[in-house]
N, C-alpha and C positions, 0 to 999 in steps of 0.2 A: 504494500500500500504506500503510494506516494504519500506527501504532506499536502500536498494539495487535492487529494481525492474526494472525489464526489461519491459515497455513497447513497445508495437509495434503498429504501424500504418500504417492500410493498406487500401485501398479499402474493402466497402463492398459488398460481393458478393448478386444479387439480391434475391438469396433465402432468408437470414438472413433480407433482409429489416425487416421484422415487427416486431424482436426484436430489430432492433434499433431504428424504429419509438415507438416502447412500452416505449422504454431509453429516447427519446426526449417527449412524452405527459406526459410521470412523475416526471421529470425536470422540465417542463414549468409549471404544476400544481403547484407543490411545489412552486417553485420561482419567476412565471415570474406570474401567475394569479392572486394574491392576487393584482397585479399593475392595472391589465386590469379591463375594463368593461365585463356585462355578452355579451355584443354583440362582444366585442375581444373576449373574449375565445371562441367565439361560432365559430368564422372565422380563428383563429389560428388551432383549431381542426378541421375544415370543411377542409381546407388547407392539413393538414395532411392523411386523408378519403380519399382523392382526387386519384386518383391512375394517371390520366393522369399528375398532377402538381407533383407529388411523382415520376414519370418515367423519367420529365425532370432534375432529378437532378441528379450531382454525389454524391453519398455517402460515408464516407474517415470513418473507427470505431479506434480507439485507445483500444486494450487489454491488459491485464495483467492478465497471465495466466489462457488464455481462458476463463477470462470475458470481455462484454464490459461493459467499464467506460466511453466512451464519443463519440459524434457524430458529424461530422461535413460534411453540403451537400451546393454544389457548383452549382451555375447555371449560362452557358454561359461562362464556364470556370474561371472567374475572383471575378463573385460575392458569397458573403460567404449568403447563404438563410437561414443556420440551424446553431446553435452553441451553 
């Protein structure tokens, strides 16, 4: 990211889901698994597979020139489920 970037945040449109769900399983790999047990990461990603629990959310992406860099999904309007 330069210093002078423009990011934008928008909603993501439901076709792109699965490259933002791709952006969140290799984020949480990296970062968040090495914390979890094998039966978390089995239920964090079983979570994600899910297409009905993945439908009820909103999905918000943050780009910088036509990459995404980050994801954020809402459920029940108020709670933050993905970040």
């Amino acid at each position: 990211m330069t210093k002078n970037a423009s990011i934008k945040v928008r909603p993501i449109p439901r076709p792109d889901l699965p490259q933002a769900l791709e952006l969140v399983e290799r984020v949480f790999l990296a970062f968040e698994a090495p914390e979890y047990s094998a039966e978390g990461i089995q239920t964090f990603l079983s979570f994600l597979r899910d297409a009905e629990a993945v439908s009820a959310l909103r999905f918000y992406g943050a780009w910088e020139n036509g990459v995404l860099l980050g994801v954020l999904a809402t459920r029940g309007g108020s709670h933050i489920a993905l970040f």
